[in-house]
C-alpha positions as CSV (number, residue, x, y, z in Angstrom):
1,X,-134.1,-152.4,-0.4
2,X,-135.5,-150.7,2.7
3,X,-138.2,-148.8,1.1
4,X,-140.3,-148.7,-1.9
5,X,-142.8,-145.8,-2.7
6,X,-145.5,-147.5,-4.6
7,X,-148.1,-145.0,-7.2
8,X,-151.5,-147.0,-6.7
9,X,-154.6,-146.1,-8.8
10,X,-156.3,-148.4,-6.5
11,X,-156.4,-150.6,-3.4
12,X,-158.6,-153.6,-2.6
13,X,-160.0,-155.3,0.2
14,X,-157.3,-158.0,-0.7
15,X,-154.5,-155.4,-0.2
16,X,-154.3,-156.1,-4.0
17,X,-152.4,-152.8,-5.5
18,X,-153.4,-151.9,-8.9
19,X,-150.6,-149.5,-10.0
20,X,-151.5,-145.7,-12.2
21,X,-150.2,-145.1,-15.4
22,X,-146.9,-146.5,-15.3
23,X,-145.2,-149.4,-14.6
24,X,-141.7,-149.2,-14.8
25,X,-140.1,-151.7,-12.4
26,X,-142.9,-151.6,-9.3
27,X,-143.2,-155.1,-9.0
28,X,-139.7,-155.7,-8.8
29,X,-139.6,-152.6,-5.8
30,X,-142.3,-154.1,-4.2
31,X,-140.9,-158.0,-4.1
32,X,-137.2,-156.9,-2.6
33,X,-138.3,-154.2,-0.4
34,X,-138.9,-154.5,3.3
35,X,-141.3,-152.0,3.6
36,X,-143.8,-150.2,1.1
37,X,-145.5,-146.9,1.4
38,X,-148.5,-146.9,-1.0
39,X,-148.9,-143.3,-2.7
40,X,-153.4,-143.8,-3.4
41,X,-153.5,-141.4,-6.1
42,X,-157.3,-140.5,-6.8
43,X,-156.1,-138.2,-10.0
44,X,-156.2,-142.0,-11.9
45,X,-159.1,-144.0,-11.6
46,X,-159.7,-146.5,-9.4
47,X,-160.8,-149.5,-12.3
48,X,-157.7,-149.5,-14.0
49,X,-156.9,-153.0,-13.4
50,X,-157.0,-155.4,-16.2
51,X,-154.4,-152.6,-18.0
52,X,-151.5,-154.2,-16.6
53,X,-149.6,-157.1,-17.0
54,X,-146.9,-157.7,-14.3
55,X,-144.4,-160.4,-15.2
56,X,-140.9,-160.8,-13.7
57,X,-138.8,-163.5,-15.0
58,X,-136.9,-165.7,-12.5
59,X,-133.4,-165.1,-11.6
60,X,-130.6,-166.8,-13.3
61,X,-129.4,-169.6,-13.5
62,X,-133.5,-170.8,-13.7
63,X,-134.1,-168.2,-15.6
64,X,-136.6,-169.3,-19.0
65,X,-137.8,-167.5,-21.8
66,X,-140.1,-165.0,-21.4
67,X,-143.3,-166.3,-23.3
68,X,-144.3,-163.0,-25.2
69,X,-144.8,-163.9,-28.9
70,X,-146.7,-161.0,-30.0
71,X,-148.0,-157.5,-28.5
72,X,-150.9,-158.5,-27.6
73,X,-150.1,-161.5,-25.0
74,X,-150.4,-161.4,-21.3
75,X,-148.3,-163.1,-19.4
76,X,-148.6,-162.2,-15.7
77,X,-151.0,-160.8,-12.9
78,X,-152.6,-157.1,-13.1
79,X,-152.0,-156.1,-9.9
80,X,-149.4,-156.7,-6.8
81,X,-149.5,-158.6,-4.3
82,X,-147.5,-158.6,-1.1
83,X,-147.8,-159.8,2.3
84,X,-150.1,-157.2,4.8
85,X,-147.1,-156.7,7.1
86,X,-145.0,-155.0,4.4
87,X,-147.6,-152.2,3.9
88,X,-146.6,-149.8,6.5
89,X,-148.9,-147.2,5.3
90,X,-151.1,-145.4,2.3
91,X,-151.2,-142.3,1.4
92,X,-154.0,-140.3,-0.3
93,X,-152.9,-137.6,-3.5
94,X,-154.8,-136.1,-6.2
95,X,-151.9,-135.0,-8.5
96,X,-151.8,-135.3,-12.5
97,X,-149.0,-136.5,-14.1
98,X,-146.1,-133.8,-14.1
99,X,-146.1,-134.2,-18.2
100,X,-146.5,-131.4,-20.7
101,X,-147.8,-131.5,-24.2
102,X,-146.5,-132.0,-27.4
103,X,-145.5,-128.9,-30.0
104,X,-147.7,-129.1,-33.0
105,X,-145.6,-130.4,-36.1
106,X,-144.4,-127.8,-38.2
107,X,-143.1,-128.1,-41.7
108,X,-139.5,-129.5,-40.6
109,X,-141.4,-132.3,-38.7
110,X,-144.1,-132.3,-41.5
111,X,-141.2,-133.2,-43.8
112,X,-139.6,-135.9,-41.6
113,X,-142.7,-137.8,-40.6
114,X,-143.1,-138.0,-44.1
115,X,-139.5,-139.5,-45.3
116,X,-140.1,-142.3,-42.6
117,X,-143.5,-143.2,-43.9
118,X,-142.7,-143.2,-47.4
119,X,-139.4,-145.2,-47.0
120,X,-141.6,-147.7,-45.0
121,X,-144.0,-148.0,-47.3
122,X,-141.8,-148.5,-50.1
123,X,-140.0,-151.0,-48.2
124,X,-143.5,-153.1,-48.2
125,X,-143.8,-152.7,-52.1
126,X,-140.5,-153.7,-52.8
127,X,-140.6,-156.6,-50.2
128,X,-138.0,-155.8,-47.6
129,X,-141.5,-155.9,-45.3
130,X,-143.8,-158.3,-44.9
131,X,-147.0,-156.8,-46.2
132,X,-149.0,-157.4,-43.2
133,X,-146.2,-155.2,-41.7
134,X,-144.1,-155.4,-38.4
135,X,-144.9,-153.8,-34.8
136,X,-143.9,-150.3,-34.4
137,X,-141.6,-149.1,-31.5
138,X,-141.2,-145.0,-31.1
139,X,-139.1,-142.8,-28.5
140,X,-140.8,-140.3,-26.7
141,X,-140.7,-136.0,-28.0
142,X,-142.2,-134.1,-30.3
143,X,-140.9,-135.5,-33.3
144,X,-141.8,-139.4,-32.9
145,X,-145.1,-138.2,-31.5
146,X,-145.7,-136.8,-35.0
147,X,-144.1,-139.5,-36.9
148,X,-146.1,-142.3,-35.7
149,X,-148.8,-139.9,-36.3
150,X,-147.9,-139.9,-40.0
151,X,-147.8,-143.4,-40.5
152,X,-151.2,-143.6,-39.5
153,X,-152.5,-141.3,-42.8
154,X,-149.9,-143.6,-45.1
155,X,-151.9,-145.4,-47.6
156,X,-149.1,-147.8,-47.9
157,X,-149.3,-148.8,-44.3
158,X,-151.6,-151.0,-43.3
159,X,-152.9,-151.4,-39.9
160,X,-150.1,-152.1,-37.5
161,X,-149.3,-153.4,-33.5
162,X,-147.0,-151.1,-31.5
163,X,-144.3,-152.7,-29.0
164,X,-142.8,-149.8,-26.9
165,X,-141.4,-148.3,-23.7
166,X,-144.3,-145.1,-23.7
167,X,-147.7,-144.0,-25.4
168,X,-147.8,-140.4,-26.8
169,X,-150.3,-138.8,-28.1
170,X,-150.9,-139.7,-31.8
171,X,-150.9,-143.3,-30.1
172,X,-154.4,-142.5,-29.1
173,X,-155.6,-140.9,-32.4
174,X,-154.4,-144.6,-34.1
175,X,-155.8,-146.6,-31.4
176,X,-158.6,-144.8,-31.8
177,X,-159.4,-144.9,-36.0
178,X,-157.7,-148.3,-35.8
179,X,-154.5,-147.6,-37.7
180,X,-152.9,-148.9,-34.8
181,X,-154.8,-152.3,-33.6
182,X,-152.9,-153.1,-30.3
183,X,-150.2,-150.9,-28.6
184,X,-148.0,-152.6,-25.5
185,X,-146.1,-150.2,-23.6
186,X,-144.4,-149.2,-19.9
187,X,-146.0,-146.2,-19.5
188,X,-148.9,-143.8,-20.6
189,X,-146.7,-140.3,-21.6
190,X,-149.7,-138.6,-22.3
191,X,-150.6,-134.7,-22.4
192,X,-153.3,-134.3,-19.5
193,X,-156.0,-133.2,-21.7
194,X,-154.8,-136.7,-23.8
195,X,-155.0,-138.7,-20.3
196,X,-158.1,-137.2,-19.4
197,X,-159.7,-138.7,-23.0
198,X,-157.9,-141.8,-22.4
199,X,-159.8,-142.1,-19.1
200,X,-163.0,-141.4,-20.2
201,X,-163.2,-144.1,-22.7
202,X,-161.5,-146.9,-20.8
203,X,-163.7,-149.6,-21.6
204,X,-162.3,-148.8,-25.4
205,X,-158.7,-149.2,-25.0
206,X,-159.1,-151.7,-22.3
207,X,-158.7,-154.4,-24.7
208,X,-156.4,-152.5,-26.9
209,X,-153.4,-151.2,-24.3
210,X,-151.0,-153.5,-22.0
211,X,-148.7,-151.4,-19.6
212,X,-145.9,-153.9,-18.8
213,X,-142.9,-153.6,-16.6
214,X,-139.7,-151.9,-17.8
215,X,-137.2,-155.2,-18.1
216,X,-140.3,-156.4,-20.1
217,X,-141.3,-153.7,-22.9
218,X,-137.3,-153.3,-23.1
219,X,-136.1,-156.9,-23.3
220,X,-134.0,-157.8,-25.9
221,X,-135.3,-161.3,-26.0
222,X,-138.4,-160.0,-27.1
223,X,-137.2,-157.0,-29.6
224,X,-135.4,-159.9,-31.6
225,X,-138.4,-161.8,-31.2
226,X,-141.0,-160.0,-32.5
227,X,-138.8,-158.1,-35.6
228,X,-139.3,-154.6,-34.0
229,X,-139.3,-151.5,-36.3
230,X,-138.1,-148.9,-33.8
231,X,-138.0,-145.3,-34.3
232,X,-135.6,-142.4,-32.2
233,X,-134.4,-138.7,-32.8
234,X,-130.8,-137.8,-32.6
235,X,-129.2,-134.6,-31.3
236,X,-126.9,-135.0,-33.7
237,X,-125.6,-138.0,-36.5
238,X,-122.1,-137.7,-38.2
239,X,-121.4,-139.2,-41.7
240,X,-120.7,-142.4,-41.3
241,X,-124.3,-143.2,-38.8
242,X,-123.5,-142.9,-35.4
243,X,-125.8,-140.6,-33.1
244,X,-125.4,-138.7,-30.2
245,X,-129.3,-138.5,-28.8
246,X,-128.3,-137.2,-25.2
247,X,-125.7,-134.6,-25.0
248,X,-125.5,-131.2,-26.5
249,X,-121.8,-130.2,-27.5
250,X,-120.7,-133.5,-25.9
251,X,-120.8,-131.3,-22.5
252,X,-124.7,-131.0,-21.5
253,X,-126.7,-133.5,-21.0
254,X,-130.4,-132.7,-22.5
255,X,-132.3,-136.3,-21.8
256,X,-131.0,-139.6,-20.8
257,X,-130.6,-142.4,-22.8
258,X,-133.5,-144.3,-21.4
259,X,-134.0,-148.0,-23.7
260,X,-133.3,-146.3,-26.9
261,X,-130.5,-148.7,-27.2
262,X,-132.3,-151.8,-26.2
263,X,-134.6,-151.1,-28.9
264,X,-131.9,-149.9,-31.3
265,X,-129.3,-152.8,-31.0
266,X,-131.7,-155.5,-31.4
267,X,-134.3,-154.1,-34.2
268,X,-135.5,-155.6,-37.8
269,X,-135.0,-152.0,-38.7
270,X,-133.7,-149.3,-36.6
271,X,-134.4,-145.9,-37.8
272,X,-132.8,-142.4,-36.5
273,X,-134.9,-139.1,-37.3
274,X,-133.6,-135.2,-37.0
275,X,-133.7,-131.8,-38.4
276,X,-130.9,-131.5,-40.6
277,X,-130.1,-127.8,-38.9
278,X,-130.7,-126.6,-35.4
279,X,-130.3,-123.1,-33.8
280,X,-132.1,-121.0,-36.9
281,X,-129.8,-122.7,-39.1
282,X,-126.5,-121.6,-37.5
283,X,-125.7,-125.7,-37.1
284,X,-125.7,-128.5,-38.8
285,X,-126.8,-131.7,-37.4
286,X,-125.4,-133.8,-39.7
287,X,-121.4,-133.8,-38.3
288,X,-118.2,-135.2,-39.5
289,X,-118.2,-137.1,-35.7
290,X,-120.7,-136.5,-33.2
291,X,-119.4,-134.9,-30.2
292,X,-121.0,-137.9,-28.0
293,X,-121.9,-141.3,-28.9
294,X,-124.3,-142.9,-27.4
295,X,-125.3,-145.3,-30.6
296,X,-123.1,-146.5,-33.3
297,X,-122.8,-146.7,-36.8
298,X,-122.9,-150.6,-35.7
299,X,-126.6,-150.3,-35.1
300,X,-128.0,-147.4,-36.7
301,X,-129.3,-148.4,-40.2
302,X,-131.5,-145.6,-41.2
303,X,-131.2,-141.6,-41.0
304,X,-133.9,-139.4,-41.8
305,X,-134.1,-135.4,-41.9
306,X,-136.6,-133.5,-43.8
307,X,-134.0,-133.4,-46.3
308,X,-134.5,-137.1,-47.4
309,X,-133.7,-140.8,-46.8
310,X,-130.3,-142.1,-45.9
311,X,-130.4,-146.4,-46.0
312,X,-126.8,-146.9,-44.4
313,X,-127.0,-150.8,-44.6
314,X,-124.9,-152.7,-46.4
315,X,-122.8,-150.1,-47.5
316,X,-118.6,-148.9,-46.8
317,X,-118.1,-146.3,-44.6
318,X,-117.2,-143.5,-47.4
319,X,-120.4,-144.7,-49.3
320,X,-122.5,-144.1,-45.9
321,X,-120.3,-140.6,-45.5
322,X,-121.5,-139.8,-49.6
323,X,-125.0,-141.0,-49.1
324,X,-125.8,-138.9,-45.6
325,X,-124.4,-135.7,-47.4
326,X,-126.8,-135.8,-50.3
327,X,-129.8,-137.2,-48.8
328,X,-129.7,-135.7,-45.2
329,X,-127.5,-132.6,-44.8
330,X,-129.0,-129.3,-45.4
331,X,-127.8,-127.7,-48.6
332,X,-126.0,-124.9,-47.3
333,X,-123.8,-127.1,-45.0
334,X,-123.4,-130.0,-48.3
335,X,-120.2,-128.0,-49.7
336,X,-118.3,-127.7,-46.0
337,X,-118.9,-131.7,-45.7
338,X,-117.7,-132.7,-49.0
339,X,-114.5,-131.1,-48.1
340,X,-113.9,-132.8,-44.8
341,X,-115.0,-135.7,-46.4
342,X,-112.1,-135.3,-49.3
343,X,-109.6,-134.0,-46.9
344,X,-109.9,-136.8,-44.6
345,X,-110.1,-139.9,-47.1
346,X,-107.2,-138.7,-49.6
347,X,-108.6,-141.0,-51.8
348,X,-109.0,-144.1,-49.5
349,X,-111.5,-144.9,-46.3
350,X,-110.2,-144.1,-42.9
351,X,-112.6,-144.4,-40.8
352,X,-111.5,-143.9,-37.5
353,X,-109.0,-141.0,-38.6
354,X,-111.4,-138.3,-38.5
355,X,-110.0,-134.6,-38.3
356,X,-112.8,-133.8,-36.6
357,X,-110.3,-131.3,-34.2
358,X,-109.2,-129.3,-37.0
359,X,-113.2,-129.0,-37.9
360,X,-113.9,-127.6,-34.3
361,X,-110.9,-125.6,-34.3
362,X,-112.0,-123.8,-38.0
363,X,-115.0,-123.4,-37.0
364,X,-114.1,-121.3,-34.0
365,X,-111.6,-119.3,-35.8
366,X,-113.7,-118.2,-39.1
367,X,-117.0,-118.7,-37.9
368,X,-118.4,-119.3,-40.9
369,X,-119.0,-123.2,-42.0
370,X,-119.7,-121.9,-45.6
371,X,-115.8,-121.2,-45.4
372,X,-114.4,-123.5,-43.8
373,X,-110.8,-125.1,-45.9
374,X,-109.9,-128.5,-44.5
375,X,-106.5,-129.6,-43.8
376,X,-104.8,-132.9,-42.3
C-alpha cells in the first residue's frame, strides 16, 4: 500500500493518532502503508482516546488466539503508532459524519420488534437461554435499530452485553437506563443529534463502549466464542429460510453485505427480521426462492415478520416451507404459497426443484398473486 488516509480525532506530541468514531481496519492501513495523510477532524473531540482498542493478530503461520473472552476486554493499544517519517502530512476538517437518522417505528416494525423479544424471552423461560442471557449482535437500518430498542422494555430480558460491527441509536437509550451494560462495536452509526449526545456525556460511556477494528468485532473466533445472538433484516426469505438481504429482484443491489454473514454463520442463535409485504402490499417477502442468496437455509434459524415467529431448526425442509407460511407470510399471499408449495412437493420434499420460473412467469402474465394456478 502506497497511501493510507487516516480520520484522526486527535494528534499528540508523540505523533500518537487517536482515531474518530470508527475503526474499521486503520491500524492495519497504517502498519502496511508507506505513507499516511492524517485527516484532523475537529467535528469529533479531541479526548476520545481510551474508546479504542486496536488489536491486530499476527500473520499466519504464528498466528494465536485472539484473547477476547467477553465484551468487555481490551486487548490492545488506544491509539496508533507509526514511525514520524511515514506521516507526510495532516490535514484540518470539521465535517460530521455523512449519516442520517433513523425512521420512527411504525406499527409493522412495532409488531416485529415485538415477535423477537417475546421469542427471546420465552427462550429464557423455557431454558434454551441461559437466564443471565447472551450478548446481543444487530445489523444496522431502521428495523434492528427499533428491535434492540424493544428488547430493552422486555420484562423477560434482563440486562444484556452487545458484541457488534455498529452502534445505532437505541444503543444509546440502553447504554444509557442500563438495559444494555456494555456494548463493543467497529463503529459509532449514530444520527448527528445522537452523536452530539454521545459526545457530551463521554465520561459516561467511556467505560461502557469499545470501538475495535473490523477483523476483530467480525471474527469468527470470537462469535463462536462468546455464543452471539445476532440479529439482521432480509429483503426477502423464501420457504425453506434462505435470505436475500442485498439485492432487490436479484438485479439491484440496495446495500452490501457487510459482516452479516460472519455473524450469521457462526451464531448461538441467528435471527432474520422483515415485513412480510413490501410495496403497499403489492409483494410478498416471504418467496418460494429468493431471487439472490446471500445467506442460506444452512445458517438462518429464525424468521420473524410482524406476522409471527418461524423457529426453522431442527426441522425438514417442507416442515420449514409449512411453518414460514403460517407464521410469517401475510395472509393475503398464504393461499398463492400453499399452492406452490403442493405443486412442487407432489407429496414428497424436493428441495432443490423449485418451480420458482413458472412463479415468475404467472405472475407476469395474470398479475394477480391471489390467482395464481401452479403447474410443474
Amino acid at each position: 500500500m502506497d497511501w493510507a488516509i487516516i480520520e484522526a480525532s486527535h494528534v499528540t506530541a508523540q505523533r500518537e493518532i487517536v482515531l474518530s468514531a470508527g475503526v474499521g481496519a486503520a491500524n492495519t492501513f497504517a502498519r502496511l502503508a508507506d505513507k499516511i495523510l492524517i485527516e484532523l477532524n475537529a467535528h469529533h473531540p479531541g479526548d476520545l482516546m481510551g474508546f479504542q482498542d486496536l488489536y491486530e493478530p499476527a500473520d499466519p503461520p504464528f498466528r494465536r488466539e485472539i484473547p477476547v473472552y467477553a465484551p468487555t476486554d481490551r486487548i490492545g493499544a488506544s491509539f496508533i503508532k507509526v514511525p514520524p517519517e511515514k506521516i507526510a502530512g495532516v490535514v484540518l476538517t470539521d465535517l460530521p459524519d455523512e449519516s442520517g437518522g433513523f425512521q420512527a417505528p411504525d406499527e409493522v416494525t412495532n409488531r416485529i420488534s415485538e415477535n423477537v423479544a417475546g421469542f427471546l424471552a420465552n427462550e429464557i423461560k423455557i431454558g434454551r437461554l441461559p437466564a443471565s442471557f447472551l450478548p446481543l449482535q444487530s445489523g444496522v437500518g431502521h428495523i434492528a435499530n427499533a428491535v434492540i430498542g424493544a428488547l430493552g422494555t422486555n420484562p423477560g430480558i434482563p440486562p444484556f452485553m452487545m458484541y457488534t460491527a455498529v452502534l445505532q441509536d437505541s444503543v444509546v437509550d440502553l447504554l444509557q437506563s442500563g438495559k444494555c451494560a456494555f456494548a463493543s462495536s467497529c463503529s459509532l452509526t449514530l444520527s448527528p443529534d445522537r452523536l452530539k449526545e454521545f459526545y457530551a456525556n463521554l465520561e459516561y460511556f467511556r467505560s461502557r463502549v469499545v470501538l475495535r477494528p473490523q477483523e476483530i468485532s467480525n471474527s469468527l473466533e470470537i462469535v463462536r466464542r462468546l455464543g452471539l445472538i445476532t440479529i439482521h433484516t432480509g429483503i426477502e426469505v423464501d420457504l425453506f429460510g434462505n435470505v436475500n438481504s442485498t439485492h432487490v429482484m436479484g438485479r439491484d443491489l440496495m446495500n452490501g453485505i457487510r459482516g452479516s454473514g460472519d455473524f450469521t454463520r457462526n451464531a448461538h442463535v441467528s435471527i432474520y427480521t422483515c415485513p412480510s409485504i413490501a410495496k403497499l402490499g403489492s409483494i410478498s417477502t416471504i418467496v418460494p426462492f429468493v431471487t439472490h442468496l446471500d445467506h442460506s437455509e444452512h445458517s438462518v434459524q429464525v424468521v420473524v415478520t410482524e406476522q409471527g415467529v418461524a423457529d426453522l431448526r431442527g426441522k425438514f425442509p417442507h416442515d420449514r416451507a409449512e411453518l414460514m407460511i403460517e407464521q410469517c407470510v401475510h395472509p393475503d399471499y398464504r393461499e398463492a404459497l400453499r399452492g406452490y408449495l403442493a405443486a412442487s412437493s407432489r407429496g414428497h420434499v424436493q428441495q432443490t426443484l423449485h418451480n420458482v420460473f413458472g412463479m415468475h412467469l404467472s405472475f407476469l402474465e395474470k398479475g394477480d398473486m391471489h390467482k395464481v394456478e401452479w403447474q410443474v
